[in-house]
C-alpha positions in Angstrom: 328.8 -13.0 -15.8 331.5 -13.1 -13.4 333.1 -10.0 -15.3 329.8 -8.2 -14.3 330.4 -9.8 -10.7 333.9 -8.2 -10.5 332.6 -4.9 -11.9 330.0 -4.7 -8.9 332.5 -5.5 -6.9 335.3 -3.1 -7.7 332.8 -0.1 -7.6 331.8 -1.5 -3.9 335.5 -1.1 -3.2 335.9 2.0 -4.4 332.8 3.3 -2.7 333.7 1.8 0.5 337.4 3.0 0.4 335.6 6.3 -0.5 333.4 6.2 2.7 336.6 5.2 4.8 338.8 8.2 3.4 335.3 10.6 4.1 335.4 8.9 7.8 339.0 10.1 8.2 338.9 13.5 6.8 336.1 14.1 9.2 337.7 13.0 12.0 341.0 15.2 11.0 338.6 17.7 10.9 336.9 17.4 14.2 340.8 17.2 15.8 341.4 20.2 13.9 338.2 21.9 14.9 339.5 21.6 18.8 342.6 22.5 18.5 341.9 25.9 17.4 339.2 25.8 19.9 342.3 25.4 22.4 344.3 27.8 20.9 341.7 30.3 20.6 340.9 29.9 24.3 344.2 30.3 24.8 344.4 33.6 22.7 341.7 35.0 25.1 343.1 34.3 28.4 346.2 36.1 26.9 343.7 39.0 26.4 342.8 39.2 29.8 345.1 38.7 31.8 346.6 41.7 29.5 343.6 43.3 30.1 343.6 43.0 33.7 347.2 43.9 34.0 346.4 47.4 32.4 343.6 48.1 34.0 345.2 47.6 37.5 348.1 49.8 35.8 345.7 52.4 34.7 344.0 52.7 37.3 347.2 52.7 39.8 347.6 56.2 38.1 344.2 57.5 38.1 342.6 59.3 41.6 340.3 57.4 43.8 336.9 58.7 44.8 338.4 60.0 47.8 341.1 61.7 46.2 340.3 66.0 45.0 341.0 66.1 41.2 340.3 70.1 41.0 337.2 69.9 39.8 334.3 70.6 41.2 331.5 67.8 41.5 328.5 67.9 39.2 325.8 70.2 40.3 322.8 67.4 41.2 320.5 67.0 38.9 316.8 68.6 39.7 314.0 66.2 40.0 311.8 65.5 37.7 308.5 66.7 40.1 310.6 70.0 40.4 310.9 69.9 36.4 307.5 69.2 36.1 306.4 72.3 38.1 309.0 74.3 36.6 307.6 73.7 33.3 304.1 74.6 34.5 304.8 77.3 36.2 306.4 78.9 32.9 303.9 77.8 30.9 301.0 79.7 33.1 302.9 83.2 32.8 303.2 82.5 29.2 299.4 81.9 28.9 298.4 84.9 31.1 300.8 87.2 29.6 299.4 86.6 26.0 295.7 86.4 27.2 296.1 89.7 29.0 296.9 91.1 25.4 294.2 89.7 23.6 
């Protein structure tokens, strides 16, 4: 029986050296795990402070609002009450007209 003891034994060793080497690859894992999570943040403050840089570059070239470009400013844009009457008003001389006819 003690064969059968030692059996039991050695496959509680190998589960347990099993768990152990699970325990470790986990925790490489998890260290792994952050330091891409540092270089990645890392990564991204290189992208804006890039970012930033050419946008204060860009923008060093382009005219303030103060500044004339040559073109004109956009017309402003009717209201929509205006559009509104527009419409109906159109829509009346359309009916008439083709009512007079009939």
């Amino acid at each position: 029986m003690s064969g059968k003891d030692s059996d039991v034994t050695s496959r509680e060793t190998r589960l347990r050296i099993l768990l152990m080497e699970s325990e470790l690859n986990r925790a490489a894992l998890c260290h792994e795990c952050s330091l891409l999570v540092d270089q990645l943040k890392e990564v991204g403050d290189r992208i804006h402070s890039t970012v930033t840089v050419a946008s204060s570059f860009i923008s060093s070239f382009a005219p303030s609002n103060g500044e004339k470009t040559g073109e004109e400013p956009a017309p402003a844009k009717p209201s929509w009450l205006s559009t509104i009457v527009r419409g109906v008003r159109f829509a009346t001389s359309l009916w008439l007209a083709f009512r007079s006819k009939s």
